[in-house]
C-alpha positions as a Markdown table, in Angstrom:
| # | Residue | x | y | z |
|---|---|---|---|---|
| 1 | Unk | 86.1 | 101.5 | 117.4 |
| 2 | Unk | 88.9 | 103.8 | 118.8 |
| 3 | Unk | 91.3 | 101.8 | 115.4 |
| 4 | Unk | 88.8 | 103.3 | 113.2 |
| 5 | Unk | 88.2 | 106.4 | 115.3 |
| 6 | Unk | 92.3 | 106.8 | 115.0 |
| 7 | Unk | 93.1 | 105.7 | 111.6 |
| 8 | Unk | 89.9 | 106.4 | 109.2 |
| 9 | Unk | 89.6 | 102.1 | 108.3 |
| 10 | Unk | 86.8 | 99.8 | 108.6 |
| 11 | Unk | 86.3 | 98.3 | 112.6 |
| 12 | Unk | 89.1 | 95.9 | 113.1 |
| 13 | Unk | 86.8 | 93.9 | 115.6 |
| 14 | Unk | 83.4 | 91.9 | 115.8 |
| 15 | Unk | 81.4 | 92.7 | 118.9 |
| 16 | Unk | 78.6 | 90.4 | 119.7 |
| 17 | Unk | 76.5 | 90.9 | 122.8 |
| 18 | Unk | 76.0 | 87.6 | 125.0 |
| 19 | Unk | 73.3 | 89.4 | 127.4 |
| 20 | Unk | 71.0 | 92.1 | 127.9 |
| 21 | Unk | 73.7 | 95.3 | 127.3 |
| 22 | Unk | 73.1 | 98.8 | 127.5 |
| 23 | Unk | 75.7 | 100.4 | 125.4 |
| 24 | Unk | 77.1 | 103.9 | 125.0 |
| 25 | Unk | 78.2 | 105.4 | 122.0 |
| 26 | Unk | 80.3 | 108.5 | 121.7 |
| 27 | Unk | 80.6 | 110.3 | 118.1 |
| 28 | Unk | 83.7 | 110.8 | 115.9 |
| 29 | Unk | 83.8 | 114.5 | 117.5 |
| 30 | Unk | 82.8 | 113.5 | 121.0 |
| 31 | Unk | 85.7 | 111.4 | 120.7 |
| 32 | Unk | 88.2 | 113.8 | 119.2 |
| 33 | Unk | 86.8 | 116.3 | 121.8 |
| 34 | Unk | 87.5 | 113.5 | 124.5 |
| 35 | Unk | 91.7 | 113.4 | 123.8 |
| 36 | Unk | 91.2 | 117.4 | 123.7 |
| 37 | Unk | 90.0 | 118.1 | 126.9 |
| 38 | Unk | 91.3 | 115.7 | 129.3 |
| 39 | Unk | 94.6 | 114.4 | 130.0 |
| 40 | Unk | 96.7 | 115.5 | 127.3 |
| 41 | Unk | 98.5 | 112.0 | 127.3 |
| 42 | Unk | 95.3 | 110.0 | 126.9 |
| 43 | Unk | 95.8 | 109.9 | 123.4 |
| 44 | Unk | 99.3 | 108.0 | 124.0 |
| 45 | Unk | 97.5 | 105.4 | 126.2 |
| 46 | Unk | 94.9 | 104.6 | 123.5 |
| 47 | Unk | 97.5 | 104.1 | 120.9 |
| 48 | Unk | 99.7 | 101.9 | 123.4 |
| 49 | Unk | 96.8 | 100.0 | 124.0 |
| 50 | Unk | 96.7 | 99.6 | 120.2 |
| 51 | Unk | 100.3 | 98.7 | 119.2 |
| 52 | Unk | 99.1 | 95.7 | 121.7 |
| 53 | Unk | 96.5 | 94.3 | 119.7 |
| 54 | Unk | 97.4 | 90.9 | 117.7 |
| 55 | Unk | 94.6 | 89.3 | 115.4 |
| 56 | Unk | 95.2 | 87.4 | 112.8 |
| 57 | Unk | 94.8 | 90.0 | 109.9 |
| 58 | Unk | 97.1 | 92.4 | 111.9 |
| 59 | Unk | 99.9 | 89.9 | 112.6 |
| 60 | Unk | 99.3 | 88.8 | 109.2 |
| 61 | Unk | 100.3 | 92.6 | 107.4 |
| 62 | Unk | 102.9 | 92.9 | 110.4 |
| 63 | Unk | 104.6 | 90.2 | 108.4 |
| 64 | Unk | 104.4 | 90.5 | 105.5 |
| 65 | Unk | 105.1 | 94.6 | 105.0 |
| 66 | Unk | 108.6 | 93.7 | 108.0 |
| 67 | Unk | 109.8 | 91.5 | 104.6 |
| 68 | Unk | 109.4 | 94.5 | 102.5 |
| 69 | Unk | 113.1 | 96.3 | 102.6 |
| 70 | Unk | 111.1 | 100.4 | 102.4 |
| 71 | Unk | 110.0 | 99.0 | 105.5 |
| 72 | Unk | 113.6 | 96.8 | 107.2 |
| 73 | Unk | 114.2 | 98.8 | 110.3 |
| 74 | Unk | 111.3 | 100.7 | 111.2 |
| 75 | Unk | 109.9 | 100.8 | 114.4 |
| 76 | Unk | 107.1 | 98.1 | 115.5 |
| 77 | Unk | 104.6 | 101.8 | 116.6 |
| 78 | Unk | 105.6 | 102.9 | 112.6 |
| 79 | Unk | 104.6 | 99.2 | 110.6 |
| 80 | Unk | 101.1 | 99.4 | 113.1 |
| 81 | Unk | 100.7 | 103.0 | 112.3 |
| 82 | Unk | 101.0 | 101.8 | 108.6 |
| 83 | Unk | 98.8 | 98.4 | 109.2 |
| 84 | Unk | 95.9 | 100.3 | 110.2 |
| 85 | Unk | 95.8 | 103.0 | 107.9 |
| 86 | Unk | 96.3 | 100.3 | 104.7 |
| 87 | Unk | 92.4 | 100.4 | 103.0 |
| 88 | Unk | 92.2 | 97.0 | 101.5 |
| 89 | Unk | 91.4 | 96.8 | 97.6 |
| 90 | Unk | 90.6 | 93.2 | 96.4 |
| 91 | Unk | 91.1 | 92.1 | 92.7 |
| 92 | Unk | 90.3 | 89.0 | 90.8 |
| 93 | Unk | 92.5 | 86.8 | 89.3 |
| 94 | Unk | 93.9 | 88.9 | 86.4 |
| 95 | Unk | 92.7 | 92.3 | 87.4 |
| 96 | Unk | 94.5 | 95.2 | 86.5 |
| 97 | Unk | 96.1 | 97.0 | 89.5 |
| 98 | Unk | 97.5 | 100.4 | 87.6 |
| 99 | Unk | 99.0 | 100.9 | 84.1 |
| 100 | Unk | 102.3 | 102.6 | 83.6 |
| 101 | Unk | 100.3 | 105.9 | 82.4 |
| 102 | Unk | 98.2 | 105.6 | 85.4 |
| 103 | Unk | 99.2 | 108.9 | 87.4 |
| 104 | Unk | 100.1 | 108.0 | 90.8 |
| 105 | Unk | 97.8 | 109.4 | 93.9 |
| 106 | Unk | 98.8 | 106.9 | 96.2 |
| 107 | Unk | 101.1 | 104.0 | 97.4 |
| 108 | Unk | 100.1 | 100.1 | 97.0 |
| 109 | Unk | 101.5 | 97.5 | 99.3 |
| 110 | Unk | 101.3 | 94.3 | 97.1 |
């Protein structure tokens, strides 16, 4: 959860118990509090441990947004950074993504 806890997207993982589990949960601001109070480079090591992660959807938009020349350059950290805080829109065949008079409140990444 610490992806979504990071970046404000949907959990990145599927977690499926193969025993008997107790399991603790910490909140949003229990979590936030958490990189507060303690070691001040904690933070740092949860987001290292990120930049490490490589499943198929995140290798996947690792690709595809390195061929896009905005992006030709930037740093590995940055295009993660970027991956993770993408919120995926799906259309159908057809749809209508914007329309020139559409005013702009945001970037897409076709």
């Amino acid at each position: 959860g610490e992806v979504s806890l990071f970046y404000k997207c949907k959990r990145t993982a599927t977690i499926m118990s193969n025993n008997y589990l107790t399991l603790g949960k910490m909140s949003e601001a229990d979590f936030k509090d958490f990189l507060n109070r303690f070691d001040p480079q904690i933070e740092d090591k949860f987001r290292e441990m990120i930049y490490t992660y490589d499943d198929p959807k995140t290798k996947f938009l690792l690709k595809s947004i390195s061929k896009i020349e905005y992006f030709q350059g930037v740093s590995e950290k940055t295009k993660r950074d970027i991956v993770y805080s993408l919120n995926p829109i799906n259309y159908e065949k057809g749809g209508i993504l914007f329309k020139p008079e559409d005013v702009a409140d945001c970037m897409y990444i076709v």
